[in-house]
N, C-alpha and C positions, 0 to 999 in steps of 0.2 A: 150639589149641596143638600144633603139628610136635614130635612124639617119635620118636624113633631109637632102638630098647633097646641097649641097655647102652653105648650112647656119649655121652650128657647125662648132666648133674647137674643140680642142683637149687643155685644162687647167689644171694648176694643184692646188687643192684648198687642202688649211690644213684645219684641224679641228677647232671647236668652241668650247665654252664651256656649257655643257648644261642649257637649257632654255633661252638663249638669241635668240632675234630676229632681224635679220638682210633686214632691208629694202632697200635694193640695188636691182633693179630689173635681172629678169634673173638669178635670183640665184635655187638651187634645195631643194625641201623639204622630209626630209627624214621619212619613219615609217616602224615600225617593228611590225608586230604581230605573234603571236602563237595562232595558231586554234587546238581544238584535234578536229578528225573523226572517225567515228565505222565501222571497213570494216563492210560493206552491207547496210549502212546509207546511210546518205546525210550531206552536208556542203554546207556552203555556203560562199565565198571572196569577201571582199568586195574590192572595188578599191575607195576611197575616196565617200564624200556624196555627191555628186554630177554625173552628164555623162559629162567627157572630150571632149574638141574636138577632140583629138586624143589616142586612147590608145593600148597598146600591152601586152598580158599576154604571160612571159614563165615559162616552169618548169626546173628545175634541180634535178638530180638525185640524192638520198643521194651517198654523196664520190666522186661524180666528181664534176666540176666546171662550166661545159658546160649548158649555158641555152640556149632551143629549144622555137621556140615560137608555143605556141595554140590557142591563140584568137590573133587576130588585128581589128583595125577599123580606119580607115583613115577618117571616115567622109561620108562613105557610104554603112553604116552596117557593124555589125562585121560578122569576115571571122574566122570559125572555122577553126585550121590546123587535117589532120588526125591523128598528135600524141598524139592529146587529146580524141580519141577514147580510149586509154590504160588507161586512167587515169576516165573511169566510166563515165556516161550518164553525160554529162557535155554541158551547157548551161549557154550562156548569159543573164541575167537578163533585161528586157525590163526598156528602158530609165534609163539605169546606166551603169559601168561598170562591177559589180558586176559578179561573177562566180556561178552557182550552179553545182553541182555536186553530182549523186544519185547514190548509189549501188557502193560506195567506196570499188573497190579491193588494194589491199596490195599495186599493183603498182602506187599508186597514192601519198603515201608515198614522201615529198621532199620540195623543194622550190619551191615557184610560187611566181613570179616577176610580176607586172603591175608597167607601164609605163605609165603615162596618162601625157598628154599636155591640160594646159589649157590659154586660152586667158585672162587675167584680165588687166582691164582698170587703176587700182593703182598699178600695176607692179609686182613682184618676191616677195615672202618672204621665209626666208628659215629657219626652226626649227632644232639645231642637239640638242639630247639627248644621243646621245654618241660620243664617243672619234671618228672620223675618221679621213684617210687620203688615200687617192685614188683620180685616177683620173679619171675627170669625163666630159661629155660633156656640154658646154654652149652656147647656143644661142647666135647670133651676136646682133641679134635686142632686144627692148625693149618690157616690154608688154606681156610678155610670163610665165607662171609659168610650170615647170616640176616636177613631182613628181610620184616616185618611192617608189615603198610598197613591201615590202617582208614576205610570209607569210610561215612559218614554221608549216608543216601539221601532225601532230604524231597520228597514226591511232592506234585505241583503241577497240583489240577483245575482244568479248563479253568472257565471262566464259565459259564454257560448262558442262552438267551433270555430277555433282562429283562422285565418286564410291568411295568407303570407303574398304580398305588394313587391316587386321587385323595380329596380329603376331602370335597370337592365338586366335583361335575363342571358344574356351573350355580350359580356363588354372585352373590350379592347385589353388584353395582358397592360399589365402597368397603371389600368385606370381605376376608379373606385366603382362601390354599387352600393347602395342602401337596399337592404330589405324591411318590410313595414311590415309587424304582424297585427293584422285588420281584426277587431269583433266589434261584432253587432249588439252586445251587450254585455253587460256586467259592472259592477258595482268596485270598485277603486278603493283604495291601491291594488295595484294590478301588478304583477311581478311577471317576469318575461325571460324563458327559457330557450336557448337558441341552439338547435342541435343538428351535427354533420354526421353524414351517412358514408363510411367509406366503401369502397369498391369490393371488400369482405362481408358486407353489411355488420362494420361496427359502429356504433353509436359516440360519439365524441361531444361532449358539452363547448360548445366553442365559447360561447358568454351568456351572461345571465345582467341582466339589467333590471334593476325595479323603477316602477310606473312611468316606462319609458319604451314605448313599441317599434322604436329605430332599433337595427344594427346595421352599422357600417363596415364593408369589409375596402382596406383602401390597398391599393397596390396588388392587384388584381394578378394571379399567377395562377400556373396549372394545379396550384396543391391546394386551390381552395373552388377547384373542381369537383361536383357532387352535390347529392340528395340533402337540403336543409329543412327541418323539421324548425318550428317554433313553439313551447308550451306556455302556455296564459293560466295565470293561478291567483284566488284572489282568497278569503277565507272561508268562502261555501265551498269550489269544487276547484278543481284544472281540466283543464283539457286542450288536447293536441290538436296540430293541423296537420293536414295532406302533405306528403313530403313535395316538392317543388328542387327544381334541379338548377342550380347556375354553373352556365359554363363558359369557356372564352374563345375567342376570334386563336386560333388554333395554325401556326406557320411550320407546316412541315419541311424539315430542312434533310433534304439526299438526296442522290447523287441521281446524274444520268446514266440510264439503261439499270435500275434497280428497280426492284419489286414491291409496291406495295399492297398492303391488302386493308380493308376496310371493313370492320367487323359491327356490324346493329343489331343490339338485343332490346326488347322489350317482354317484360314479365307480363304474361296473356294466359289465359284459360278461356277458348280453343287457345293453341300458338298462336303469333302473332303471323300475319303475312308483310313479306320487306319490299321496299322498291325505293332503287337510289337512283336523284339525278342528278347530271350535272349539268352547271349551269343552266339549272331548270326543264332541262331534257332527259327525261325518262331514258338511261342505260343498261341497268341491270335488274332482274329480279329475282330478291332470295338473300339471306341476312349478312353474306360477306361476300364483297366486291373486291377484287384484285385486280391490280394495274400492272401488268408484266413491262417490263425496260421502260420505265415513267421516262416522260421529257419534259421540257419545260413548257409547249403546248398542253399539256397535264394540269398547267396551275389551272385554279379556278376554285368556283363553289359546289361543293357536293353535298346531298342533304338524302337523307333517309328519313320514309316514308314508313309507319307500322301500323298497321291497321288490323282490328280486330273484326270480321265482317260479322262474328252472329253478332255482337254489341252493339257494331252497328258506330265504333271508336276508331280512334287513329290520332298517331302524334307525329310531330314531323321535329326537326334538329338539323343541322347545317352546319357545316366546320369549311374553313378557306384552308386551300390546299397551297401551296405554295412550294415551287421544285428551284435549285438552285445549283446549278450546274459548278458551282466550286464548292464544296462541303460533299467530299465523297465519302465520308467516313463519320458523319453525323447522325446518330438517329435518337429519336425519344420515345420516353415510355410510353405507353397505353392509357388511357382516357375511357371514361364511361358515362353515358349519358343518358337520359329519357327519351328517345327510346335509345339504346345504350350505344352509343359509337364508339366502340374500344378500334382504338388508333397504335398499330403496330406495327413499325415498318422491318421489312422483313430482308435480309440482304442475303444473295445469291451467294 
């Protein structure tokens, strides 16, 4: 609140109705804005278009009432106060009253008041746009305009790198799986980009869901095998997550005394090195395993091992084998996985 000793009083003025203008001088003009800010950005307040002769900025804290003041200028440069230290690299704007403020931390979050006094030669006008009624101070003399701005700051974090939550990362053909795209932060509404990686590396938008980080995939088949990306976007930034692979419990269906072969890739820089076992017994090493005249002592679990030794990485993946001695003439496509099990059975 801008005091002048002994040239205020203390009045009590009711409201108007909006958009009338009242030309009585010495009266006060009111405006309200809403600014967002991005903690670790910058903003900028303005205090009308013009430089006051006199102006005072303060903040208030959300949930209290108390306004401390930051900037003043009486007419002989503005005077930073230190509690606008808290409130981010904060500077007066040359020949205005204007605020800038860079590298907005959370506590900057609030109300910021300017008070700016101006001298005008055709007197006071005063604008309400809404209902008030408060009391407020008036100048005794003519010739003066005051006006008071309130600017309400809602600080707006960025997103952070999504991570993608699987319910199953290998479920059963025919069952369902939720995927969850996880962040650690960012500011709502939140929109949610859900994206499948095919076997060419093309990109396909499976669903798009807003401020909702489920996607359900139900009735679980080989064609919804492959790399899922999710993007999280909110109005400061987007951003992606690591792709994550779902794949499913896998029943290879041919014949006795037929050939299969078993193919693992893993994208590596060195190569990768392969090692498959079955049922948890180290069999082969090197990226594709083949079964010559499979039998049905053949079913089981086989899982590929890739591992990156300078990184010091490795990923492992697991598919159930499954031989049926009546389906001689059965086979299915190929499959790719992290590290990549392309499944191709191969007939003599």
């Amino acid at each position: 609140m801008l005091i002048i000793t002994e040239q205020w009083h203390l009045r009590n003025f009711v409201c108007a109705l909006p958009g009338v203008e009242i030309l009585d001088p010495g009266q006060v003009v009111y405006s309200e804005t809403r600014t967002n800010g991005v903690v670790g950005r910058g903003v900028i307040l303005e205090c009308g278009p013009t430089l006051p002769d006199v102006f005072i900025w303060g903040f208030t804290k959300p949930g209290t009432d108390t306004i401390r003041a930051i900037v003043y200028n009486f007419g002989k440069g503005p005077k930073i106060q230190k509690l606008a230290n808290d409130l981010g690299n904060l500077t007066v704007i040359s020949n205005s009253a204007s605020l800038s403020i860079e590298k907005l931390p959370l506590a900057a979050e609030g109300v910021y008041t300017c008070q700016a006094l101006y001298d005008t030669p055709e007197g006071a006008k005063l604008y309400y746009y809404y209902v008030f009624l408060r009391h407020i101070l008036q100048p005794l003399f003519h010739g003066l305009s005051v006006t008071r701005l309130h600017f309400v700051i809602i600080l707006k974090v960025p997103v952070t790198n999504p991570y993608i939550v699987m319910s199953d990362s290998s479920p059963v053909e025919g069952t369902s799986v939720i995927m969850r795209c996880g962040l650690e932060n960012g500011t709502g509404p939140i929109n949610y980009i859900w994206e499948q990686e095919s076997r060419e590396s093309q990109l396909t938008t499976v669903a798009e869901i807003y401020d909702d980080n489920r996607f359900n995939v139900t009735d679980v088949n080989r064609n919804h095998t492959g790399w899922y990306r999710c993007i999280a976007s909110n109005q400061v930034n987007q951003q992606r997550s690591d792709r994550v692979c779902l794949v499913h419990h896998i029943v290879l269906v041919c014949a006795i005394s037929k050939t299969v072969s078993l193919l693992c890739q893993a994208s590596s820089n060195p190569p990768s090195q392969y090692v498959w076992f079955y049922n948890n017994s180290q069999v082969f090493t090197g990226p594709q395993y083949t079964i010559t005249r499979i039998l049905r002592m053949h079913t089981g679990h086989y899982a590929c091992l890739a591992q990156n030794t300078y990184l010091n990485t490795r990923s492992r993946k697991t598919i159930t084998l499954t031989v049926y001695c009546e389906c001689s003439h059965k086979s299915l496509p190929g499959f790719w996985w992290p590290p990549l099990l392309f499944l191709q059975p191969v007939l003599l």
